[in-house]
Every structure is written in structure tokens, then in C-alpha cells.
VODRENVO-207264 format. One record per residue (C-alpha): residue number from 0; z, x, y. Coordinates in steps of 0.001 Angstrom, whole numbers, m for minus. Layout:
! residues N
     n         z         x         y
   NUM         Z         X         Y
...
***
This chain:
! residues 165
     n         z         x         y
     0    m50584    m45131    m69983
     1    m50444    m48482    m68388
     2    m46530    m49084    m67111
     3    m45789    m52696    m67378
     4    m45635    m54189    m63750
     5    m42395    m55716    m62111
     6    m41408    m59050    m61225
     7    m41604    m58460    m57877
     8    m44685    m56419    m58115
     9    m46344    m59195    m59754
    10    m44927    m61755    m57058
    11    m45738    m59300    m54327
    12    m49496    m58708    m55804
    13    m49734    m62899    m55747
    14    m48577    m63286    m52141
    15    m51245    m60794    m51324
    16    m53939    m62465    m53372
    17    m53372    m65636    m51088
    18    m53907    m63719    m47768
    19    m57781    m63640    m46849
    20    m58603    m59810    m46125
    21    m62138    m58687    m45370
    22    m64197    m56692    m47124
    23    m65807    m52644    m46683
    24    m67582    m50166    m48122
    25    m66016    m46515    m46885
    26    m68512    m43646    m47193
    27    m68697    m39989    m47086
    28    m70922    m37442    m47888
    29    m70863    m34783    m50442
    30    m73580    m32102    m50103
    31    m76373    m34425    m48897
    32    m75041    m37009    m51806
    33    m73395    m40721    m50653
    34    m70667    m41601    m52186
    35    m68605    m44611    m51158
    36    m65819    m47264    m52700
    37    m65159    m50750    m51693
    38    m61675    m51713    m49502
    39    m59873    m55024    m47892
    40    m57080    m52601    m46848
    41    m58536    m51978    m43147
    42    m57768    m52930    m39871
    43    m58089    m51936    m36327
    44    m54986    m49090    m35455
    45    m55276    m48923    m31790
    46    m58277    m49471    m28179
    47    m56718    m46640    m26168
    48    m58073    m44568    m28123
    49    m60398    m46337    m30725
    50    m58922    m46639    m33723
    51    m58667    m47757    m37269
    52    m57218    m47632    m40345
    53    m58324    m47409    m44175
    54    m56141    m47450    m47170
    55    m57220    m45907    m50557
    56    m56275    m45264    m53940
    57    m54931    m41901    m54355
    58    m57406    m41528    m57494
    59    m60580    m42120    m54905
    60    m62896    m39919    m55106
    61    m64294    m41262    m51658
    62    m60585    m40171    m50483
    63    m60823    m36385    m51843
    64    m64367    m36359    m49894
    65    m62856    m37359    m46710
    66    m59955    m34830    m46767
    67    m62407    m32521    m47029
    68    m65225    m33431    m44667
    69    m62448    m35062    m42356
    70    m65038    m37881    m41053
    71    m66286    m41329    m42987
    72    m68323    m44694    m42377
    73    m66900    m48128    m42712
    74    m69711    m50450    m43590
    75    m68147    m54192    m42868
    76    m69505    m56196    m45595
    77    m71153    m59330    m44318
    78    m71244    m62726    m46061
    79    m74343    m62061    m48326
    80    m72946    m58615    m49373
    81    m70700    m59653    m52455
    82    m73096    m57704    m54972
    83    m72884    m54631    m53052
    84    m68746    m55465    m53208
    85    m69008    m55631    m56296
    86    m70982    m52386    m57206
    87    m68843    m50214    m54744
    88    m65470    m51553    m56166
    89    m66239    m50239    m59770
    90    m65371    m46056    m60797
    91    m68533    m43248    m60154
    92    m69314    m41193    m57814
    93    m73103    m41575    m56323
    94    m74216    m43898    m58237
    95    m72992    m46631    m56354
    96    m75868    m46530    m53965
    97    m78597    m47007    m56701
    98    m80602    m50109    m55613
    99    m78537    m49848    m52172
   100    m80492    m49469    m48646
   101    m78783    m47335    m46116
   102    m79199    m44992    m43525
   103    m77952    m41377    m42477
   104    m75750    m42415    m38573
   105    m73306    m39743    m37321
   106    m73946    m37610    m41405
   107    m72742    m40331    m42844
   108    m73954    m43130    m45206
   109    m74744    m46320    m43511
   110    m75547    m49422    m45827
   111    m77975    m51442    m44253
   112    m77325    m55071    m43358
   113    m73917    m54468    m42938
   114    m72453    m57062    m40797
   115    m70664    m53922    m38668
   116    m70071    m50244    m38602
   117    m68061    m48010    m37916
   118    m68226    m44415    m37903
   119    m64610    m42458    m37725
   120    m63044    m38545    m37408
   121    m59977    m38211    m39202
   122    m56941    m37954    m37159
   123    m54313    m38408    m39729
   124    m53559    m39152    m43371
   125    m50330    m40837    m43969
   126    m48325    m40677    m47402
   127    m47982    m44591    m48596
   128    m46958    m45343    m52570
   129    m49969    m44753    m54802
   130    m52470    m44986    m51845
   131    m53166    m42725    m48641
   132    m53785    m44665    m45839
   133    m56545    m42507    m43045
   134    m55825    m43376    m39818
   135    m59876    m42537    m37815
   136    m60355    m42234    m34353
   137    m63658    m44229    m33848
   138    m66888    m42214    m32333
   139    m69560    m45209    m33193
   140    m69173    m48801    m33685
   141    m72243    m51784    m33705
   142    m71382    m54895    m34485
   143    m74665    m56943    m36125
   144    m72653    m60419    m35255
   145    m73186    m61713    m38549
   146    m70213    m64125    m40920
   147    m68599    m61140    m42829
   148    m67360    m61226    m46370
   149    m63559    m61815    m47127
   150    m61590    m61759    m50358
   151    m58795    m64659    m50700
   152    m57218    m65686    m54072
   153    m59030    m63418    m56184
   154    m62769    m64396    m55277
   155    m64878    m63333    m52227
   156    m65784    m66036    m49375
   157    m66251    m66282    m45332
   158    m64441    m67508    m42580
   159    m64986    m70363    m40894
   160    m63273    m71776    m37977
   161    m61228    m74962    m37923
   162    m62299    m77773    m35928
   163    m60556    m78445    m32368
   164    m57219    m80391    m32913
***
């Protein structure tokens, strides 16, 4: 059952709708089987060591992989990669990758073209509301210096810098 949303939910979720966030795929793997979902709830944790952060939905089935394999990808979307958004945002297990080119790096799925990845051990799952944000200490990065994909006011875009004042 759907339970009707706040007012200050609803503010909160428009505030965050106007704050440009970039876009991922996070992958595991399930007995030789790729599985991933898509996120804009990442960021880079810490340098000393490497690491980063992921938040997902409680409900992921992505999420119940990683607890158990303690490891997962993060594919940074690049600018041309709003289909494959798209496809990895939606509910269903391996599926996802149907029609999807990517690679086995570190025993997990890659998705090729990505404008960076990122391949991550688990070093913590924090407790957050309805999500669980994985905090991953990083054991493979390559960036492929490309304009990556972000997500501001509802639709997917890129960043571009502002001219010199």
C-alpha cells in the first residue's frame, strides 16, 4: 500500500530534484549471472584509503547480492548512456543486461563504454531510512575521460563548465 507522502517529503524530494547528481550502474554477480540497478546516490567517501559510497533501496536486489558477495562494480554512466539508465533503473534481476556490452574486471560486471569504473570490497553497510548506504574500499578504478551523464530536475543531461568571469 502506497502511504501518502508528506509536505516536507514532497518539498524535500523537489529540492533534491533541482540538485544535478550523476548517474551509475552498481553491479554484482550472482552465480556467474550480472545483475545490476541504476543510482545518483554516490560519491567519493575518502583518498587515504580509497573510498566510496553507494546508496540503495532496501528492496534492491543488487543490495541483497552485495551483502552476500561483499564486493560490487560502479559503472559511471557517460553522456551517451541514458538508455542503459534507463534499462538499469526499472525492477528484474538479469535481465537488465540484455542488449548490454560488458565485461568480467575484478568478478564483476563491467558495462562497456562506461565513462569510469570502479571496482569496490565492502567495508561497511550503514542503516539510513528506507535505503542502506555501502561504504567500498576501492581496489580498481579507470577513468575513460569522457562527459558523464547527470540527472537534474527530473531529466538526464551533462555538465558543462561555465565560461571564465
Amino acid at each position: 500500500m502506497h502511504t501518502p507522502s508528506s509536505p516536507v517529503q514532497e518539498a524535500f524530494k523537489d529540492v533534491m530534484a533541482h540538485v544535478a547528481t550523476p548517474v551509475a550502474v552498481v553491479t554484482s554477480m550472482d552465480g556467474g549471472l550480472p545483475f545490476g540497478t541504476t543510482v545518483s546516490a554516490f560519491t567519493s567517501l575518502s583518498m587515504t584509503p580509497p573510498m566510496v559510497l553507494v546508496s540503495l533501496d532496501r528492496g534492491s536486489e543488487t543490495l541483497e547480492l552485495i551483502t552476500a558477495s561483499k564486493k560490487f562494480g560502479l559503472n559511471v554512466l557517460g553522456r551517451e548512456q541514458q538508455g542503459t539508465a534507463l534499462k538499469f533503473a526499472k525492477k528484474g534481476g538479469v535481465g537488465k543486461f540484455h542488449g548490454v556490452r560488458w565485461d568480467v574486471d575484478h568478478d564483476l560486471p563491467r558495462i562497456v563504454g562506461a565513462a569510469g569504473w570502479i571496482a569496490c570490497h565492502v567495508e561497511q553497510f550503514v542503516e539510513g531510512g528506507d535505503h542502506v548506504v555501502v561504504l567500498g574500499n576501492v581496489v580498481a578504478a579507470e577513468n575513460n575521460y569522457s562527459d558523464p551523464l547527470t540527472y537534474h530536475r527530473r531529466v538526464f543531461g551533462t555538465h558543462s563548465a561555465l565560461e571564465p568571469a
